[in-house]
C-alpha positions as CSV (number, residue, x, y, z in Angstrom):
1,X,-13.3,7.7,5.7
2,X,-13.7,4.8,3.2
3,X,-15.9,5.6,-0.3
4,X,-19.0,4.3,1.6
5,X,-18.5,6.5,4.4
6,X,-17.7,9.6,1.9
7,X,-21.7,8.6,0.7
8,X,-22.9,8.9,3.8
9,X,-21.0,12.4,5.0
10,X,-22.2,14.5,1.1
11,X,-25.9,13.1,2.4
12,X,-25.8,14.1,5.9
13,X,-24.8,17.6,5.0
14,X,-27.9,17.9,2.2
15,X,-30.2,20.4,3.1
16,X,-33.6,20.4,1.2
17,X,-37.0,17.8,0.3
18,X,-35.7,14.3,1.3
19,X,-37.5,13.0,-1.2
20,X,-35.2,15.4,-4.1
21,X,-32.1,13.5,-1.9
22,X,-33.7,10.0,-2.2
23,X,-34.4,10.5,-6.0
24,X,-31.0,11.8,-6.7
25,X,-29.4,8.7,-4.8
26,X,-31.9,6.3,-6.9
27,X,-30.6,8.2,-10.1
28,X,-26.9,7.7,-9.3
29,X,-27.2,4.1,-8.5
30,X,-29.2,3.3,-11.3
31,X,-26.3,5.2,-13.5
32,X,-23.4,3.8,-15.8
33,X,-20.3,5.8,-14.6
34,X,-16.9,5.3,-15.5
35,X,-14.1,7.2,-13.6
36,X,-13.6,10.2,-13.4
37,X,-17.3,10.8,-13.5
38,X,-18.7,8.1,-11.3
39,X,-21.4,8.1,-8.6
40,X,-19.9,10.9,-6.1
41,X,-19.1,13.5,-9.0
42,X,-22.8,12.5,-10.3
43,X,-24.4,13.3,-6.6
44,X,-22.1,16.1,-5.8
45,X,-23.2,17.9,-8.8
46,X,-27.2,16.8,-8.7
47,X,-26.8,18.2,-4.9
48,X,-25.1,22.1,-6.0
49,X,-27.5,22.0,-8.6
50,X,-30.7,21.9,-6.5
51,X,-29.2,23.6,-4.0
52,X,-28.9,21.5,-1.2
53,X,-25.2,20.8,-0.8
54,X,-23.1,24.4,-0.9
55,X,-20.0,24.7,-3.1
56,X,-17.9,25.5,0.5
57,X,-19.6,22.4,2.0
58,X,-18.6,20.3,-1.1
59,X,-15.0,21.7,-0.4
60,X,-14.7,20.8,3.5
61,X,-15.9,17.1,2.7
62,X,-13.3,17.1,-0.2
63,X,-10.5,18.3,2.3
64,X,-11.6,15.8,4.9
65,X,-11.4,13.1,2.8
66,X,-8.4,14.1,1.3
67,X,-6.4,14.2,5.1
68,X,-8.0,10.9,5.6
69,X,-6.6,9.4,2.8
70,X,-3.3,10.9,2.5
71,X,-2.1,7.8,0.3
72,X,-4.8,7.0,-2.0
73,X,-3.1,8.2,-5.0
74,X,-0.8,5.2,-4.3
75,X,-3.5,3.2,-5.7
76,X,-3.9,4.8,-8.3
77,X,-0.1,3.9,-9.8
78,X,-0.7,1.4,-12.6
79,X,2.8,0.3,-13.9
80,X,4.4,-2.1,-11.3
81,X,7.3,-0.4,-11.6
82,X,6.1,2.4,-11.0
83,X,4.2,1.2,-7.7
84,X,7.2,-0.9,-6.9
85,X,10.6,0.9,-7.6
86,X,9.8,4.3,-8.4
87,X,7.4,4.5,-5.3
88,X,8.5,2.5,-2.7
89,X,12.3,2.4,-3.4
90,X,12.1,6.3,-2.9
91,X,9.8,6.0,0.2
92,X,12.8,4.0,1.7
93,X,15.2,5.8,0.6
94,X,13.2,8.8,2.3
95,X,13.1,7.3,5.2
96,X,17.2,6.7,5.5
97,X,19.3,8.6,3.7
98,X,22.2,6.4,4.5
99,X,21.1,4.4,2.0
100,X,22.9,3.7,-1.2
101,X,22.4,2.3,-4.8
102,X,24.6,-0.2,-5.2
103,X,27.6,-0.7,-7.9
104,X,30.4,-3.0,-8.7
105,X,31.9,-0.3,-7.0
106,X,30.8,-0.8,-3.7
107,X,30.2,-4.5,-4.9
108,X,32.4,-6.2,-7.2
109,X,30.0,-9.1,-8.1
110,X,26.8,-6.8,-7.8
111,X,24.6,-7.8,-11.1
112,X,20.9,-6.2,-10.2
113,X,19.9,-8.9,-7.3
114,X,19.2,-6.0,-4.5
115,X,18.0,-3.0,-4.2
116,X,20.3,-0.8,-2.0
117,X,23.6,-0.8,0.1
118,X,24.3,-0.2,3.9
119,X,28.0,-0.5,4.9
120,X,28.0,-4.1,3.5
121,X,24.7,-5.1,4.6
122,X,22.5,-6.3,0.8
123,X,18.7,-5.0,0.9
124,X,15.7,-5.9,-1.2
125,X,12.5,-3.5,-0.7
126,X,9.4,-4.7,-1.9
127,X,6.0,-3.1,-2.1
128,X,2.4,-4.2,-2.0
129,X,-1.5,-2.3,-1.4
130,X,-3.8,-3.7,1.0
131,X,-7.0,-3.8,-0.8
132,X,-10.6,-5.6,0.1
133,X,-9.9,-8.9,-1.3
134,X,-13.6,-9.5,-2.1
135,X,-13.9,-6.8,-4.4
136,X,-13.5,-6.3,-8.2
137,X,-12.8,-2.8,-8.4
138,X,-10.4,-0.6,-9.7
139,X,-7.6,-0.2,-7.0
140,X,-8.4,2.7,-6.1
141,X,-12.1,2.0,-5.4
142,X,-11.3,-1.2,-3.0
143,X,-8.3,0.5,-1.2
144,X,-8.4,-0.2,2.7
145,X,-7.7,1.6,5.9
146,X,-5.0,0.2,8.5
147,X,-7.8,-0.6,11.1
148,X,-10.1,-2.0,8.2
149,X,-12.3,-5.0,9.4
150,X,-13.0,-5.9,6.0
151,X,-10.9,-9.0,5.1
152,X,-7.7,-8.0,2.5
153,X,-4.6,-9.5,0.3
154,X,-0.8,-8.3,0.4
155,X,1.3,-10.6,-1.9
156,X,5.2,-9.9,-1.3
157,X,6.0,-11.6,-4.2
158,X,9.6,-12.8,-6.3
159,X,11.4,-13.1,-3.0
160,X,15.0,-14.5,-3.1
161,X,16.2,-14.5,0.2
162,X,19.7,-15.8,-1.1
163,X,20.3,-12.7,-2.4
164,X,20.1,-10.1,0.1
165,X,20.9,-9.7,4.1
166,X,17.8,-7.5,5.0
167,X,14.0,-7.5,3.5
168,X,11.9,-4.0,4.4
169,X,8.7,-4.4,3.1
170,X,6.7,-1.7,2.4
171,X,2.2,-1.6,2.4
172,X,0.2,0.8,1.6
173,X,-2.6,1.7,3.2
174,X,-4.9,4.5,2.0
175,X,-4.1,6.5,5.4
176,X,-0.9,4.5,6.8
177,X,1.9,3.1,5.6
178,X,3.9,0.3,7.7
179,X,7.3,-1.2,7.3
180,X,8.5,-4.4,8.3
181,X,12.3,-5.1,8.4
182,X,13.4,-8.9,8.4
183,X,16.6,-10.5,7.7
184,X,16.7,-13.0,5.0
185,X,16.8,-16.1,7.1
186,X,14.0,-14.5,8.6
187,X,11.6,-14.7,5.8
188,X,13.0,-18.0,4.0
189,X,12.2,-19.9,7.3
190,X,8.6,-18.1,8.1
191,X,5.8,-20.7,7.5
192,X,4.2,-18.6,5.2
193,X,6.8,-18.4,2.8
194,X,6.3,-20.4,-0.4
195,X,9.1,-21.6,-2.6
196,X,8.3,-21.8,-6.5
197,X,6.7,-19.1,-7.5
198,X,7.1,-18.9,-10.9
199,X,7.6,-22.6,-12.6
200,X,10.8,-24.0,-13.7
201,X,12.4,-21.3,-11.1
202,X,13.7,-24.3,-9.1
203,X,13.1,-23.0,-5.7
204,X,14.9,-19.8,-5.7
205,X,12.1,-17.9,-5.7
206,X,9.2,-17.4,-3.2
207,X,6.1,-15.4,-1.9
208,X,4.4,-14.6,1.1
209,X,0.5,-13.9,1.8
210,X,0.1,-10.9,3.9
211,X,-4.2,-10.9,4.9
212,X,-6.5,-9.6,7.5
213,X,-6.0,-13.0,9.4
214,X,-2.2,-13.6,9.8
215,X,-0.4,-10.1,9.8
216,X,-0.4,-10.4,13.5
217,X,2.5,-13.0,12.6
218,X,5.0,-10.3,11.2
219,X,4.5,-8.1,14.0
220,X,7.7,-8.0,15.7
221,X,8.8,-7.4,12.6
222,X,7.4,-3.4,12.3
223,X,8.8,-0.7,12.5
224,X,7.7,0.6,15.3
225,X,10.0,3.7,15.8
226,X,11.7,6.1,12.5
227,X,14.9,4.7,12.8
228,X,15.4,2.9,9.9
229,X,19.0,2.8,9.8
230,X,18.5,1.0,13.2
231,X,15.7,-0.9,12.5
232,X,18.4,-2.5,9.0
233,X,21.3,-2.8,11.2
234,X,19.3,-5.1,13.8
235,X,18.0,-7.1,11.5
236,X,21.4,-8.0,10.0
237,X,23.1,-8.3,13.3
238,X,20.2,-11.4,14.0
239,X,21.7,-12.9,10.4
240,X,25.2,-12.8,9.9
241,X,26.6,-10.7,6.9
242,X,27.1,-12.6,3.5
243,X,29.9,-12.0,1.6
């Protein structure tokens, strides 16, 4: 249930004059809101106040939308830090335990290039939100579904394949979230990947554009089972270990 959907559900359960419904609508479009107190908090209240919409009918649409969307406060993470390490780094991690932060310890010349550690095997995560590239709202306004047919951006962005084994990638989806799990080679030689990012970075640094029109490309690349630990080792085993 996407916000334009959510709409259409607080109408359909209004009970009372159409035309009190039609004027209330008319109001809240015509309003200036600004989150938190934007259009649906506007209509919800209008509707409890005339008594067409029930306060235990406001709270089954709110826990419907709520299981729908079990990832939209995702998009509501600001820093890209906070989206990108403290997010999806613990997602992974979550997902295999086996995992390990690295150290000179484990690796003597370690100096920040990876994320975590697997019995030798170097892994990057990186993170992005599918969102409805044709919009200019907040992120949390244009947020998409997995089987959206509205046409969306991932960027997997400051990519430097010569400095892990493995890639797992990691997008967000206001009700799913899919990982893909490449080896480095992998994603250095996929047509989509574009060297020079950032200028004066001399090639070591690249991108890829994930959209609504070529993310059949990656597919053999999902995870398509919750074996991560597997899903890593595989990937290495089709790209021999650096040392």
């Amino acid at each position: 249930m996407d916000l334009i959907e959510l709409k259409g559900k607080i109408s359909s359960v209004y009970v009372g004059d159409p035309d009190s419904l039609i004027s209330i609508l008319d109001l809240v479009e015509q309003d200036n809101s600004i989150f938190p107190f934007n259009e649906y908090e506007h209509l919800i209240c209008n509707l409890l106040d005339i008594g067409g919409l029930t306060f235990d009918q406001y709270l089954e649409i709110r826990t419907e939308y709520i299981n729908q969307n079990p990832n939209l406060w995702v998009f509501e993470i600001s820093a890209p830090r906070g989206f990108g390490e403290k997010f999806a780094q613990t997602y992974v991690h979550g997902k295999c335990s086996a995992l390990l932060k690295p150290s000179k310890k484990l690796h003597p010349t370690y100096s920040g290039e990876y994320d975590f550690w697997l019995d030798g095997i170097r892994i990057e995560v990186k993170a992005s939100r599918a969102v409805d590239s044709d919009s200019q709202e907040p992120l949390y306004m244009k947020a998409l579904s997995r089987n959206t047919n509205k046409p969306f951006l991932m960027n997997f962005q400051q990519l430097k394949p010569q400095c892990c084994d493995v890639f797992i990638w990691v997008a967000v989806f206001r009700d799913e979230i899919v990982l893909w799990v490449f080896n480095s080679n992998e994603v250095r030689s996929h047509t989509r990947y574009a060297v020079g990012q950032h200028r004066g970075n001399k090639g070591n640094e690249g991108q890829m554009h994930i959209k609504h029109d070529n993310i059949e490309e990656i597919a053999e690349y999902q995870l398509g089972h919750d074996d991560l630990e597997r899903a890593i080792r595989e990937a290495a085993k089709r790209n021999p270990v650096s040392d």
